[in-house]
N, C-alpha and C positions, 0 to 999 in steps of 0.2 A: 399632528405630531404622533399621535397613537398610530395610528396608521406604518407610519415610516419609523417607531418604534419596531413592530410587527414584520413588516418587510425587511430592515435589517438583521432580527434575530433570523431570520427566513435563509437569508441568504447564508448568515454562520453557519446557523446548520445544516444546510445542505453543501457547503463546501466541507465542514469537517466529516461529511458521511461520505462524498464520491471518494472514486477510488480515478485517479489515472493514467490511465496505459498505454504503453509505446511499445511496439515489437519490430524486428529488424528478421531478414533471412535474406539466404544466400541464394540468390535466383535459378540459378543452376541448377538448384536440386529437387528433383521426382521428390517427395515428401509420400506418394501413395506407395513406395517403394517401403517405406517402414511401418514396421507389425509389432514390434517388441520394444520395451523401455526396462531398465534398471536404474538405480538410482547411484553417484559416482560419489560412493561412500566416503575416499578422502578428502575429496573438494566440503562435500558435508560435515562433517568431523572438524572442520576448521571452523565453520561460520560459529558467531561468538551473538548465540543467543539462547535461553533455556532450552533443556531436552524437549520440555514441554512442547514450547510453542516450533519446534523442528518438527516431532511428530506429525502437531495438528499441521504444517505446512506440508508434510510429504505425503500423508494421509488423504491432502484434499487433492494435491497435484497426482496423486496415483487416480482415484477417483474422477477426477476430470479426464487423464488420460483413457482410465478404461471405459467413459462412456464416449467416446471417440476410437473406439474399436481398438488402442491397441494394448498389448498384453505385458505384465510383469513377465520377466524373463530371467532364467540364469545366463543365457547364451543372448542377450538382445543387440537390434538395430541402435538404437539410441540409450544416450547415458545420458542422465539428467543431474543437473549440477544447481543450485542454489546460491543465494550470498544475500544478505542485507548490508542494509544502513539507514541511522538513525540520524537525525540531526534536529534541531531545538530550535524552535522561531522564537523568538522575542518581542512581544506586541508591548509598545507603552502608550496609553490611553490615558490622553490628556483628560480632567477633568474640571473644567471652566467652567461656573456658573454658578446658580445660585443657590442655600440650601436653607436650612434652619438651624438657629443656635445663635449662641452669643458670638459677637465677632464686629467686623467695619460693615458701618453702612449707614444708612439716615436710621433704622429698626434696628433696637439692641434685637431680633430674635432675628433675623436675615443677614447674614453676610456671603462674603464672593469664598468658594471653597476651591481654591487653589491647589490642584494636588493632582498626581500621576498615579495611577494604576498599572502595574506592569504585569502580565501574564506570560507563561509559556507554553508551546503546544508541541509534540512532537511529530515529526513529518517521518513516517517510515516509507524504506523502499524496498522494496522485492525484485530480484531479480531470478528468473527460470534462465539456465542455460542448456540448450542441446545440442548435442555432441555427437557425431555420428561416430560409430563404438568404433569401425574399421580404420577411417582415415584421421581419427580421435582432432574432429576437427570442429569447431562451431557451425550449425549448420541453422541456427534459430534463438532467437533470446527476446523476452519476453520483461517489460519491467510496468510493477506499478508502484503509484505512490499516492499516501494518502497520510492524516490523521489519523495515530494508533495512539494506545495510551496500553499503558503494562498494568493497571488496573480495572481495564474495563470488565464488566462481567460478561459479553459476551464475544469474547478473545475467538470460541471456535465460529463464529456466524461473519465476524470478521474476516479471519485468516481467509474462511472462505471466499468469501465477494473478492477478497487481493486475486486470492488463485484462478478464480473461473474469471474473473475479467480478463486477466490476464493472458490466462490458454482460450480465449473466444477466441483470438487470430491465429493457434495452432489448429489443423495447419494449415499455412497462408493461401489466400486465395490467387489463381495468376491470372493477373487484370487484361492481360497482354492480348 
């Protein structure tokens, strides 16, 4: 029973720590063709989450990108665009069995404790978009999703694992 105690917390916490990701691109495109990124400040300007945590996400995405050779730019190849979403699971955890205290049973101190635990967890997603600046076209997009919490204390170590899982398939490899 300890055992599969043990093994269950195992598996919560490793599902609320991965991070996972799916990326999409436009087959067609040279991607060694681009050198330069900006970031598409109106598309950003909209997304509806703290200045904060916008920073630390454009922060790590610049960062990913510059160690993948290519460069902030005024005049760049590619615009990078962002967006989230949030959504709330709802887990209710039956709780059938036996415990201590007054209550039914053959032992006034054992009875059956009848009762639902409901928890919530939030599921955040990230989405990178890239834009090629010329033909202002999607030419790559990148999304992850995991368990975030807006108290955690480490927001920026998080933000990060979203972002570099994320740009590891930037840019795409051609299997072909």
């Amino acid at each position: 029973m300890k055992n599969l105690l043990i093994l269950c917390l195992g598996i919560l916490i490793f599902s609320c720590s991965s991070v996972r990701v799916f990326s999409d691109f436009d087959n067609s495109i040279n991607f060694d063709n681009y050198k330069s990124f900006a970031f598409f400040k109106p598309g950003i300007e909209e997304v509806e989450i703290s200045d904060l945590d916008k920073r630390r996400i454009l922060r790590s995405i610049e960062k990913s990108l510059e160690e993948k050779n290519l460069v902030l730019s005024n005049n760049p190849d590619l615009l990078i665009n962002i967006s989230v979403k949030a959504t709330d699971r709802v887990f209710i955890n039956p709780n059938n069995g036996w415990g201590w205290g007054w209550g039914w049973g053959w032992n006034p101190w054992m009875f059956n404790s009848n009762f639902n635990s409901i928890s919530t967890q939030t599921r955040g997603e990230l989405f990178i978009d890239i834009i090629d600046s010329k033909s202002k076209l999607l030419v790559w997009q990148g999304k992850g999703y995991g368990g975030i919490n807006e108290y955690m204390k480490n927001r920026d170590e998080r933000i990060n694992l979203f972002v570099s899982e994320i740009l590891k398939n930037y840019p795409p490899v051609d299997e072909s």
